[in-house]
C-alpha positions as CSV (number, residue, x, y, z in Angstrom):
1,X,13.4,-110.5,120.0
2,X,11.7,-107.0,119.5
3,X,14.6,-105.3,120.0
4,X,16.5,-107.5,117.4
5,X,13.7,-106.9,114.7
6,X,13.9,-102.9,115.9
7,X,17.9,-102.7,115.5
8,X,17.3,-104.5,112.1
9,X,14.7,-101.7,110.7
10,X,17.0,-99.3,112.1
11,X,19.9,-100.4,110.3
12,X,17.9,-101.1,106.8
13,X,16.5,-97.0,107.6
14,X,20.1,-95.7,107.9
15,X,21.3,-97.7,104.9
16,X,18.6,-96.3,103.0
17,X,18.8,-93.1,104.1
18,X,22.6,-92.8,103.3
19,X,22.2,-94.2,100.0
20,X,19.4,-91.2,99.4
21,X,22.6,-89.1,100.8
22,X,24.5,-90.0,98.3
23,X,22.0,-89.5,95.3
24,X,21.6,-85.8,96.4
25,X,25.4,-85.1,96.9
26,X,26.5,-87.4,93.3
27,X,24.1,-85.1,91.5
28,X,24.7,-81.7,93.2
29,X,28.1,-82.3,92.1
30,X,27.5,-83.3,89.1
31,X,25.4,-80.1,88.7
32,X,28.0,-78.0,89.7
33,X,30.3,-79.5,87.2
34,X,27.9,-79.5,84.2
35,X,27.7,-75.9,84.8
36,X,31.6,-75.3,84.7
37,X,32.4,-75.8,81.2
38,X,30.0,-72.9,80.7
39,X,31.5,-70.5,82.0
40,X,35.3,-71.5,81.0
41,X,36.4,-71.1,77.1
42,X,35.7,-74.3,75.6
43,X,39.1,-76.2,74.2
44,X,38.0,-79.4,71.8
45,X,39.5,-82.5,73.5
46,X,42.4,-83.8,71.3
47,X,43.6,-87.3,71.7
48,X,46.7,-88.1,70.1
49,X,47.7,-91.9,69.3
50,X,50.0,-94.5,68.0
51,X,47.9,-96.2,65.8
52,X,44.0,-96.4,64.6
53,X,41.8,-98.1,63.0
54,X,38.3,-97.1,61.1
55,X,35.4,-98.9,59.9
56,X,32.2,-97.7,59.1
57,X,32.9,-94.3,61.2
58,X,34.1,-96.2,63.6
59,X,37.7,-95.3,65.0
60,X,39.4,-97.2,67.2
61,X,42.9,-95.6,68.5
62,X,45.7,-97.2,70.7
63,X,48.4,-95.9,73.1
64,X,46.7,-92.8,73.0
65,X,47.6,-89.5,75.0
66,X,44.6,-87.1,76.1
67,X,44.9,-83.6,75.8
68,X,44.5,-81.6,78.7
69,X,40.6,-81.3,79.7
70,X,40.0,-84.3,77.3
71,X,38.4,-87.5,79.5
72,X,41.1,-90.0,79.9
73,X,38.0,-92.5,81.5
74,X,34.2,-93.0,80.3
75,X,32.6,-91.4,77.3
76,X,33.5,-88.0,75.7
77,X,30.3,-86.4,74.4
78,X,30.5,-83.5,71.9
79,X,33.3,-82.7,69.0
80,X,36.9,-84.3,69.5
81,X,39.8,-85.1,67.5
82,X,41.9,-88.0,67.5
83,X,45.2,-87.5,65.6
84,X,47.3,-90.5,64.5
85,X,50.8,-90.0,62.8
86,X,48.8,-90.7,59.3
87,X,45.9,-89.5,59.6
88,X,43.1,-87.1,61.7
89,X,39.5,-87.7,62.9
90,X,36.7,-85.5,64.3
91,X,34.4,-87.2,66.1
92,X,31.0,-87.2,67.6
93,X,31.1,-89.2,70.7
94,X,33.1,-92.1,71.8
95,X,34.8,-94.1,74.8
96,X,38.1,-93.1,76.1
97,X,40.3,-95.9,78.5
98,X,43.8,-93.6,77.7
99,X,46.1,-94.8,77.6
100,X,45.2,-98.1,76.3
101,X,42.7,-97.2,74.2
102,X,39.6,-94.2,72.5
103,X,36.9,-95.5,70.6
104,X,34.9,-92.9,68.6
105,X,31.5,-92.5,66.7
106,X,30.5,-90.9,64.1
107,X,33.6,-89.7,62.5
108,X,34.9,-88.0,59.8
């Protein structure tokens, strides 16, 4: 039974221990690429779609294409464009699922 118990705390201490593994390795590379964009010339992610939609500062584009550099998955933070054939946006932050669809804040 001791030995059951002793396997058990074993397991639950490599578990954990991998898990802390992870943290470290997730945020040394995210580190490393934080510091890239530094040191390569800056390009303001474009995002060029079908058709939008604003309210209130709020855009909301569809069947969109991501320039390249530009996230195509998760938030964008900083400056971006989204270009429609009608209109133009530059926006704060925002959500990007391209191709389906880029949510923006705070645009003008």
């Amino acid at each position: 039974m001791n030995k059951l118990r002793t396997a058990r705390r074993s397991a639950r201490c490599l578990a954990a221990g991998a898990v802390a593994a992870l943290a470290l390795t997730a945020s040394a590379a995210g580190t490393a690429v934080a510091a890239q964009p530094a040191q390569e010339a800056q390009q303001t992610p474009t995002y060029d779609c079908d058709d939008a939609f604003e309210t209130f500062g709020l855009v909301s584009a569809f069947d969109c294409d991501s320039s390249p550099g530009a996230p195509r998955l998760g938030t964008i933070d900083g400056p971006f464009v989204i270009n429609t054939p009608t209109d133009s946006w530059t926006c704060g932050t925002g959500l990007a699922v391209v191709p389906v669809v880029v949510l923006a804040f705070g645009c003008e």
